[in-house]
N, C-alpha and C positions, 0 to 999 in steps of 0.2 A: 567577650573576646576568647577565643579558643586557641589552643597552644597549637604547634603541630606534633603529631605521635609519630611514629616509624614502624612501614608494614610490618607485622608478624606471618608470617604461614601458620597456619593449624594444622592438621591432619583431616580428611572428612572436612576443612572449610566450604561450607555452602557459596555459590555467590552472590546471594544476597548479606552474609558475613564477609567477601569480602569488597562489596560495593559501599557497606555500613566505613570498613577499616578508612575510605575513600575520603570520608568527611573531614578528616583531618590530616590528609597526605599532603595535600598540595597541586595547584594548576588546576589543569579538568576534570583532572579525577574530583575535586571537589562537585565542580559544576557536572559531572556524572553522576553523582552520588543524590544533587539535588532532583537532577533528571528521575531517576528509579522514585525517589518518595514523590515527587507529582503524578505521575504514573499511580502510583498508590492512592492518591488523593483522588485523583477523578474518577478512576472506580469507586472509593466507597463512597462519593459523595452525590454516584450516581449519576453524573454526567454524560453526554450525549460527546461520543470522541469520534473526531473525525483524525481520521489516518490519511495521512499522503504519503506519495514518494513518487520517485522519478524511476526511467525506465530499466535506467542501468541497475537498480536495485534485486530487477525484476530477473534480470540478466546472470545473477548471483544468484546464490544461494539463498540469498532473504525471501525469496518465492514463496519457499514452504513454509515458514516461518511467519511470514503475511497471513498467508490462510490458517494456517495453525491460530494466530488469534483473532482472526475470525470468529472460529469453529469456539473459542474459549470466550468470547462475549468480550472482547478487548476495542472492537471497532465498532462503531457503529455506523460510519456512514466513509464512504473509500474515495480520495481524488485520486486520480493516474494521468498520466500521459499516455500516448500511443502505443508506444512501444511494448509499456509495460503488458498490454492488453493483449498482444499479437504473442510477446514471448511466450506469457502464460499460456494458450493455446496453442503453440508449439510444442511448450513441454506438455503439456495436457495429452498431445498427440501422437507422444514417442520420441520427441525432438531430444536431444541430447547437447548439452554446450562443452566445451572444452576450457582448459585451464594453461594457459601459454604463459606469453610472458611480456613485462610492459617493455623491454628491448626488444622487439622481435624486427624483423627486416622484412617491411610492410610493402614492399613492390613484391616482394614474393610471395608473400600471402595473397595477394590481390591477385596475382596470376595462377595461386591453386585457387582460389575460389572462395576464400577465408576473410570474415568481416572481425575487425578486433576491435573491442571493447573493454579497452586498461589491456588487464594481462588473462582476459579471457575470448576464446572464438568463437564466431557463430557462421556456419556454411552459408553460402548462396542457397544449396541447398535443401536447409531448411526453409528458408523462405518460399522455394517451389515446394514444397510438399504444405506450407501453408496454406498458399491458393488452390489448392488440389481440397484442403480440409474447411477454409471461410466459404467460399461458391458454395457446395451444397448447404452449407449453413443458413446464406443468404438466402437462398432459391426457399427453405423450409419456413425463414421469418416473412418473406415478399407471399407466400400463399396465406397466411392468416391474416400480415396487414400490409397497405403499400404506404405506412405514413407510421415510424417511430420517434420517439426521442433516444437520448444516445444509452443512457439508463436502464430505458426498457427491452433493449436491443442486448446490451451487456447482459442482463437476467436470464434472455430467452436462452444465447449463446453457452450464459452459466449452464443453465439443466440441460444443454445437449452434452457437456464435456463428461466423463467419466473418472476422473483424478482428484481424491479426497486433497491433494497436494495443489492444487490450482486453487488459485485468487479465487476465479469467475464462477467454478462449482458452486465451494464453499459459501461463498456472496450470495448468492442464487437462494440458498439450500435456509442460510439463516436471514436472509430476507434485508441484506444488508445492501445500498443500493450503491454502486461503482459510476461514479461521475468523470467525464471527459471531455472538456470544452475544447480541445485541440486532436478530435479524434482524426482528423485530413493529415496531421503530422506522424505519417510514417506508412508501412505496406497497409495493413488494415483501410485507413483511410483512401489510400490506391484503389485496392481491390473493391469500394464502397463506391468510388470514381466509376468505377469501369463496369459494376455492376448498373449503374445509376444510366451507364449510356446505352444497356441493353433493356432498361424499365425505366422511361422516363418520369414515370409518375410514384416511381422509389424514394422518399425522402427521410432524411433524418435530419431530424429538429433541435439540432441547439441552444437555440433560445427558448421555447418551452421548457428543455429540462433544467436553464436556468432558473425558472419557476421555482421545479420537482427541486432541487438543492434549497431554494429559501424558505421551503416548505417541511425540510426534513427538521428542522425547529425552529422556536420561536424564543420572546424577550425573555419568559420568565423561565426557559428552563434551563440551566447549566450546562455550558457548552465547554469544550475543551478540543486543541488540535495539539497532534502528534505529528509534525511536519518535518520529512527527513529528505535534506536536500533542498529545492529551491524550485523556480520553474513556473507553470501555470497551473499546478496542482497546489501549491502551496497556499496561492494567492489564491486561487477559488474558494478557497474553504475559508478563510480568513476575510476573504471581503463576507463570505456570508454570513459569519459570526459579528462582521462588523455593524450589517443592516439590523442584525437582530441584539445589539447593544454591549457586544464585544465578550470574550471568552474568558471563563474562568481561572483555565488552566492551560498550559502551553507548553509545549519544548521542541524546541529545533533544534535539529542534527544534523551541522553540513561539516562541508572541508571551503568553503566561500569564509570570505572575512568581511566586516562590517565595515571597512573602510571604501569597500569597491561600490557600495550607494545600491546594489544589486538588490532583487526582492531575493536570491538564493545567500547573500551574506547579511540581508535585517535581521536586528536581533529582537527577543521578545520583546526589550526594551524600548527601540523604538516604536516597535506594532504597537505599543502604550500612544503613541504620540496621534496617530492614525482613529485613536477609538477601535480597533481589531479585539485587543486584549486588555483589559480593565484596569483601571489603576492598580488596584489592592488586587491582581491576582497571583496563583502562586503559577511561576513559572522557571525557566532554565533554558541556557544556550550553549549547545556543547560544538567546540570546534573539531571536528576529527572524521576519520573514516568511519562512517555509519557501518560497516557491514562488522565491526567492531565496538564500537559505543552501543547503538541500538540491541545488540544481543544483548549482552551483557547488564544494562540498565532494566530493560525488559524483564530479563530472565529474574532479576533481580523480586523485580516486582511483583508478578507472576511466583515466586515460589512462597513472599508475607501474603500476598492475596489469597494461594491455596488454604494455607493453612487457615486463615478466616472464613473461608469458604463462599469468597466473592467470586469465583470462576463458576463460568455458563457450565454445567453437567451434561455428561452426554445423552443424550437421549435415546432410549430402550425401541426399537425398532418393534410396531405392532406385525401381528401374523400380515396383512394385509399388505404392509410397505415391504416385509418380506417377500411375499408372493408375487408383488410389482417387479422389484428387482431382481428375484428370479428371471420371469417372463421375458425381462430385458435382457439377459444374459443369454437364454436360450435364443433369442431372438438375432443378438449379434453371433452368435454359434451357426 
């Protein structure tokens, strides 16, 4: 039985010192504190982490931060939603979001041309300059093949983007592969519609890359989900760990409560009852705003990981990748 103590400040406190203080504060911050050492635990113990999140996440700031652990070997295999996929390629493409406010007077935003998302906006706008950037996208995948999966589509998309800060680059670049079972849920999807009615014989195959996901591991190797939020990115990666004999390691991040019966307020606890998550594994359920829990848990984790030296290294650019990306430079010039 552990007492409760009373935060201190430090000077110079790391956050990983003060998600440690966490253990013995009280409420979430406990179950945050549990969060950051699982986190811990599935790196060293070398498990296969599937990351989710929903679109709104994508919408914020957590974008670069996404790919940021990427690029650090923190993911290994990505669910999303729609959204999430089209914003990222927005900003990839110059897109720019706004930071408003969750009172705002939403017939008049509707009449400037403002889509709001909590207390953040996204123009009409950008949306046409989207379809102005997915079309030639499309037009360059439909010349190599006229039959994808949704996967293989995402990767291609990734190496055309140019933004070390994009999900779909990074993914691309470390071979990490972005799954989308509801990719028809949202503009992306649209413009996939509408390209499909000028190449009849353009498909993308969702059920085959249900395959490609039960194929990205198997029974005996260590799995773990980092599920932030709710939705059909949560449950894809969880029923996949479920075929393959349920997950090590777990933590979900919502602002959902487990009494609404929802897949975005189940807690790991239950996923225990499903076979998703293993009896004996270690996990954690933190109720709050993710774009606050998840940094801070993360970051946590990430600065005991450095120090051990479980983070992916960057890697030293040969003459030859230099001279690639020149050539591409000079080329957009």
């Amino acid at each position: 039985m552990k007492y409760v103590n009373d935060l201190k400040w430090t000077p110079k406190m790391k956050v990983s010192e003060l998600v440690q203080s966490f253990k013995s504060l009280g409420y979430q911050s406990i179950e945050l504190s549990k969060a950051k050492d699982v986190f811990v635990k599935m790196k060293k113990n070398s498990a296969k982490i599937f990351l989710t999140f929903t679109s709104n996440m994508v919408t914020s700031g957590l974008r670069g931060f996404f790919a940021q652990l990427i690029k650090l070997g923190m993911a290994d295999v990505i669910v999303t939603t729609a959204g999430g996929l089209e914003e990222d390629i927005m900003k990839s493409t110059g897109e720019k979001f706004l930071v408003g406010k969750f009172e705002s007077d939403d017939v008049e935003l509707h009449e400037k041309g403002i889509n709001r998302v909590g207390n953040l906006y996204v123009r009409n706008e950008s949306y046409m300059n989207f379809e102005d950037k997915i079309m030639p996208m499309l037009d360059e995948l439909y010349k190599k093949e006229n039959r994808w999966t949704i996967s293989e589509l995402l990767k291609e998309i990734g190496f055309m983007l140019d933004d070390e800060n994009s999900i779909l680059f990074q993914a691309a670049r470390n071979d990490v592969p972005i799954f989308c079972p509801a990719i028809t849920d949202g503009a992306i999807g649209f413009h996939l519609y509408l390209f499909q009615q000028k190449h009849p014989d353009f498909i993308v195959d969702p059920i085959k890359d249900f395959g490609n996901i039960l194929f990205t591991t198997n029974h005996d190797e260590k799995k773990a989900v980092i599920a932030l939020g709710g939705s059909i990115s949560k449950h894809h990666a969880i029923l996949c760990t479920l075929l393959h004999g349920g997950a090590e390691y777990a933590v979900y991040m919502t602002t959902s409560h487990k009494t609404s019966g929802s897949m975005s307020g189940a807690t790991t606890d239950e996923a225990k009852s499903w076979g998703k998550v293993k009896d004996d594994s270690d996990v954690a359920t933190v109720n709050g705003d993710v774009t606050i829990t998840f940094p801070i848990a993360m970051i946590a984790a990430l600065e005991e990981l450095e120090i051990e030296g479980l983070l992916k290294k960057k890697k030293k650019k040969s003459v030859k990748k230099d001279l690639v990306d020149e050539m591409k430079k000079n080329a957009k010039a």
